[in-house]
C-alpha positions as CSV (number, residue, x, y, z in Angstrom):
1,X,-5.8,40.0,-50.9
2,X,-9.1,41.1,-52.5
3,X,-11.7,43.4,-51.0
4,X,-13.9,40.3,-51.0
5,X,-11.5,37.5,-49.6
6,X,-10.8,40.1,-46.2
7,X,-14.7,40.1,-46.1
8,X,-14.9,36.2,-46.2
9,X,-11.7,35.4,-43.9
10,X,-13.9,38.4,-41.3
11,X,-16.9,36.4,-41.5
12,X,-15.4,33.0,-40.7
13,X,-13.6,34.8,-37.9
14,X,-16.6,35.9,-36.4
15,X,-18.6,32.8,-37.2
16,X,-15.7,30.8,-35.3
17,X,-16.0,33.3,-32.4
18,X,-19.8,32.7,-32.1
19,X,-19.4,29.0,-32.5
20,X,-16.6,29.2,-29.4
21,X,-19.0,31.4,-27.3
22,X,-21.8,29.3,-28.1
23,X,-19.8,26.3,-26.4
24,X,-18.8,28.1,-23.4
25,X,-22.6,29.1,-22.6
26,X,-23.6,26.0,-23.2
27,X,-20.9,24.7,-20.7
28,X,-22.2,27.2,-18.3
29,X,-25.3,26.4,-18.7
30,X,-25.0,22.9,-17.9
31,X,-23.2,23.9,-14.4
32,X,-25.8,25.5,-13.5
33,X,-28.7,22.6,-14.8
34,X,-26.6,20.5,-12.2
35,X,-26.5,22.7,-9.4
36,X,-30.4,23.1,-9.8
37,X,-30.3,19.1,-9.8
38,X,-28.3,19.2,-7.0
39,X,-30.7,21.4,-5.0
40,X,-33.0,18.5,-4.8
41,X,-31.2,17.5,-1.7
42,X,-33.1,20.1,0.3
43,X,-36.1,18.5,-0.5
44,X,-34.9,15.8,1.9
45,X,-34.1,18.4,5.0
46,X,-36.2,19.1,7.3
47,X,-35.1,22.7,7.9
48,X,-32.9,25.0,5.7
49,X,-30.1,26.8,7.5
50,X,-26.4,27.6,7.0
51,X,-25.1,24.6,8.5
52,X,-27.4,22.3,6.6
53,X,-25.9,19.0,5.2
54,X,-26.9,19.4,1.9
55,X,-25.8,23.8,2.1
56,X,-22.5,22.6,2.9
57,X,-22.4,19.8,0.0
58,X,-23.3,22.5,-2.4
59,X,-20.5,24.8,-1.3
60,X,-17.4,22.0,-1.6
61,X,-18.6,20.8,-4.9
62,X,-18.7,24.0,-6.2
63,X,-15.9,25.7,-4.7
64,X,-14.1,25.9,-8.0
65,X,-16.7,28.3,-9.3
66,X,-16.9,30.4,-6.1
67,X,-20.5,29.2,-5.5
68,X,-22.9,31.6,-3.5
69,X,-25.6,30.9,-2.1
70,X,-28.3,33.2,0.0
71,X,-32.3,32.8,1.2
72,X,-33.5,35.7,-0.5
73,X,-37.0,35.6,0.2
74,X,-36.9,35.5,4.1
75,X,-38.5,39.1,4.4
76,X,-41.2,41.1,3.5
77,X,-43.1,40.7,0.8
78,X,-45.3,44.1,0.3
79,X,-47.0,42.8,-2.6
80,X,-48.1,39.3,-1.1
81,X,-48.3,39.6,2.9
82,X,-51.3,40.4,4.8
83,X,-51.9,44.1,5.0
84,X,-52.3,44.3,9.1
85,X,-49.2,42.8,9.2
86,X,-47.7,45.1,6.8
87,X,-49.3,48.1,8.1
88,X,-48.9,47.7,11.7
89,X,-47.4,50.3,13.7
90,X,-44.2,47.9,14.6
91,X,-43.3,47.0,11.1
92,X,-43.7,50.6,9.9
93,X,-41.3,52.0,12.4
94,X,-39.0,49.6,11.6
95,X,-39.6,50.3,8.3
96,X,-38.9,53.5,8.3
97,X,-35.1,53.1,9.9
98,X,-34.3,49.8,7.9
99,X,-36.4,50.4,4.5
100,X,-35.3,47.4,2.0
101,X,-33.4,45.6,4.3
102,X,-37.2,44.2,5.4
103,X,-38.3,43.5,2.1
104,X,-37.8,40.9,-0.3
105,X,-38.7,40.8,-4.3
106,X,-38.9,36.9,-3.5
107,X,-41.8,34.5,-2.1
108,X,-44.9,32.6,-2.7
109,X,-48.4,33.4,-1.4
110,X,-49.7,31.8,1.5
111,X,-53.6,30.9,1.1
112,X,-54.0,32.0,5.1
113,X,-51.5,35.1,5.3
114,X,-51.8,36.9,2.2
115,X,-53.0,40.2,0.8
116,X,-56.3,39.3,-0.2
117,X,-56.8,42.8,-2.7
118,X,-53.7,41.8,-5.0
119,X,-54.6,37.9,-5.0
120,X,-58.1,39.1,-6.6
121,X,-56.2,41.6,-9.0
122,X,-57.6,41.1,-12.6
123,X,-54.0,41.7,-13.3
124,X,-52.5,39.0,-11.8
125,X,-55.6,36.8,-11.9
126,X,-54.0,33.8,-9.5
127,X,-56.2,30.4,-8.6
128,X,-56.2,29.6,-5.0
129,X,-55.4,25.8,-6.7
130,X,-51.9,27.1,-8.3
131,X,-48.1,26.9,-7.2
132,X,-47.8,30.7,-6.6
133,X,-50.4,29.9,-3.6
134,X,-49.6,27.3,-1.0
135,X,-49.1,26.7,2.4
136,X,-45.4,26.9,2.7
137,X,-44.1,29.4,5.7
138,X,-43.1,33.1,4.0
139,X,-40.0,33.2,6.2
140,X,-37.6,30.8,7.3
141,X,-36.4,31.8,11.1
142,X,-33.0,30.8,10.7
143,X,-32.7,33.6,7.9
144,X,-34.6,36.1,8.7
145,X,-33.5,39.6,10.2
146,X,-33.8,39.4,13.7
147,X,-35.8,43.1,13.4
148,X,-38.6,40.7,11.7
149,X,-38.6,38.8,14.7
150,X,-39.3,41.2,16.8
151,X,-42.4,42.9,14.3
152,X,-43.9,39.3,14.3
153,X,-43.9,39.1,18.2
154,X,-45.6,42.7,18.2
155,X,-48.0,41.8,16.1
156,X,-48.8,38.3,17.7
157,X,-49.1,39.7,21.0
158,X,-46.0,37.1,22.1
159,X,-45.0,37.1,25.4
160,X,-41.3,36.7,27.6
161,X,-39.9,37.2,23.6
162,X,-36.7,38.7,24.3
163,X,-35.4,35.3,26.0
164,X,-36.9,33.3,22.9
165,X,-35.9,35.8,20.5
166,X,-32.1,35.0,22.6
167,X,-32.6,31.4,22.0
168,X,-33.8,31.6,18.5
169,X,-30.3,33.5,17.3
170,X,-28.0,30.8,19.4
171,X,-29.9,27.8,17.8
172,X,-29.9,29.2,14.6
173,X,-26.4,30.1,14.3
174,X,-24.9,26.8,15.9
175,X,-27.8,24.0,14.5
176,X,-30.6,25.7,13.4
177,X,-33.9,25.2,14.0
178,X,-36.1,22.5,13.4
179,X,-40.0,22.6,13.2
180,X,-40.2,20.7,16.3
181,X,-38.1,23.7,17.9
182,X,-40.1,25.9,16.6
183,X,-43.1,24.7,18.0
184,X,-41.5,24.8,21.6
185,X,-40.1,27.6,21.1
186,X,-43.5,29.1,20.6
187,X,-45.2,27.2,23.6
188,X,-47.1,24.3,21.1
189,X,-45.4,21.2,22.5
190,X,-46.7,19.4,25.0
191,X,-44.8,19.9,28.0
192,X,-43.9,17.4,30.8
193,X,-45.0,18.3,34.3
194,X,-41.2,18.0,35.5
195,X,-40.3,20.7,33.0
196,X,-40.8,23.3,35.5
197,X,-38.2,26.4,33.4
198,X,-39.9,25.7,30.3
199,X,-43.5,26.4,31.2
200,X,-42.6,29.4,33.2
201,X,-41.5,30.9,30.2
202,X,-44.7,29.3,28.0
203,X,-45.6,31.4,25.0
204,X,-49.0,30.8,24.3
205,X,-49.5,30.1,20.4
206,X,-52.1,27.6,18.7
207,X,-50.4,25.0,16.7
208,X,-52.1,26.3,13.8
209,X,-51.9,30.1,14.4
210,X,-50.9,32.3,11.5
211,X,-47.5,32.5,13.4
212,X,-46.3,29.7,11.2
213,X,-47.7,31.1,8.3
214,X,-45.2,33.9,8.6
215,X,-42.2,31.8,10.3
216,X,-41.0,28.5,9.1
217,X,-37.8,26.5,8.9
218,X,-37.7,26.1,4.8
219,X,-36.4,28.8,2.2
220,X,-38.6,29.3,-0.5
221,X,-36.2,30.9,-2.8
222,X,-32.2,30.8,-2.5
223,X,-30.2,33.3,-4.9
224,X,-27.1,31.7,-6.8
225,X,-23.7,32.9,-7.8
226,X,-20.9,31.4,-8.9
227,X,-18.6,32.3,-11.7
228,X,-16.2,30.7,-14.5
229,X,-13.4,32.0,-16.1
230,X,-15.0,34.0,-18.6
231,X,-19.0,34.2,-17.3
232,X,-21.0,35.7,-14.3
233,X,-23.9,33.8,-13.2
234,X,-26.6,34.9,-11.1
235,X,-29.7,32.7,-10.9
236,X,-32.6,32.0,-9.1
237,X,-33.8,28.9,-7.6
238,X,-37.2,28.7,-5.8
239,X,-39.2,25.7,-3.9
240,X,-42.5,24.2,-5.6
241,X,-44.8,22.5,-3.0
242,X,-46.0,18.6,-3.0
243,X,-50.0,18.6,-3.0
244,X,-50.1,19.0,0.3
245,X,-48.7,22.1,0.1
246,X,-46.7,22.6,2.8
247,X,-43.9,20.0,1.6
248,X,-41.5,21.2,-1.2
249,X,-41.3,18.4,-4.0
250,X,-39.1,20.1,-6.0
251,X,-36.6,23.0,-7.2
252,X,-36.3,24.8,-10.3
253,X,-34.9,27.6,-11.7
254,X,-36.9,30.6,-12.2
255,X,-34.2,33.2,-12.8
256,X,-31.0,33.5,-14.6
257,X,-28.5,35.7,-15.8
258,X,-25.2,34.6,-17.3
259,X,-22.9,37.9,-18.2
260,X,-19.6,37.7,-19.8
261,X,-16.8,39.0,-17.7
262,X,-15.0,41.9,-19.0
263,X,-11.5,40.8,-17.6
């Protein structure tokens, strides 16, 4: 065989190989485009938590690509949050024991809890008017380390929180927790006269506080694994608000990185 013919029967070889690998990402790809379809259930849940209807969907029609997925942005945000909260002496300390299990990469802005020196960055240059900055809660409670928890009650000045804080990580984990139960939780529901435990225990918290600002019962963004037989996948998925801001109409992708398996 001639020096040139090895050369040509190489080059369809590795033509064929790209053309086969080309397939398989583009197979890949389209898992992923229908898990991110998919996600639009959640836009139909009240509250996000591990028991949710639509989590659980997610997980059994995907359990043939060992589907993953995690709240990832249910922490601190050092970049976004408001800088008393950041700086306080309780968050600090935990800080310092816990470091990056506190913080978080992920999250929006919210227009009443934010750090007001790096929205007016030239840098960064964000409009109050824009997606990044909305009214959606920063953390959802039945995520979120219960060491955050505790910083947010410190901060708030919360009172009787250990029994709530109690409550909160029993709900969460059996049913999670609802806005509704969140308010009551926090003492904003109305309370009938006859409820006599309930309003011994009263946290006082306007409806509107910053509280629920910080804590909320939605995930903003949700990290993705899965895998095929030949490709990693690790993605991205965050929440984009209605105009109202503080419903989500939608989920996209905003991440993604597909890596071919070595084995």
């Amino acid at each position: 065989m001639s020096a040139y013919a090895v050369v040509l029967c190489s080059t369809e070889k590795l033509i064929q190989a790209y053309k086969c690998r080309s397939v398989e990402l583009e197979a890949v790809n389209n898992v992923l485009v229908q898990i991110e379809s998919d996600f639009q259930l959640l836009c139909n849940e009240e509250f996000d938590c591990e028991n949710s209807p639509a989590v659980k969907y997610l997980y059994r029609k995907y359990d043939d690509y060992d589907l993953c997925i995690n709240d990832c942005s249910s922490a601190i945000n050092k970049r976004f949050v408001l800088p008393d909260f950041f700086n306080s002496q309780a968050f600090q300390e935990k800080l310092a024991l816990y470091g990056d299990e506190l913080l978080t990469d992920y999250g929006w802005i919210n227009k009443d809890f934010y750090n007001e020196e790096f929205l007016c960055n030239e840098q960064y240059c964000f409009r109050k008017d824009c997606d990044v900055v909305n009214s959606l809660s920063l953390i959802n409670i039945n995520f979120c380390d219960e060491k955050i928890l505790d910083c947010a009650a410190d901060y708030f000045k919360l009172e009787n929180f250990e029994s709530k804080k109690k409550e909160i990580l029993i709900k969460r984990k059996e049913f999670g927790i609802n806005k509704e139960e969140l308010k009551k939780i926090f003492g904003t529901e109305k309370v009938a006269a006859s409820d006599k435990s309930y309003t011994r225990n009263k946290i006082l918290v306007e409806d509107k506080s910053a509280l629920f600002c910080l804590l909320g019962v939605k995930t903003t963004f949700w990290k993705v694994e899965f895998c095929t037989e030949k490709y990693l996948v690790n993605a991205v998925i965050a929440a984009f608000p209605l105009e109202n801001e503080i419903e989500i109409k939608e989920y996209r992708i905003v991440e993604r990185n597909i890596v071919r398996r070595t084995k």
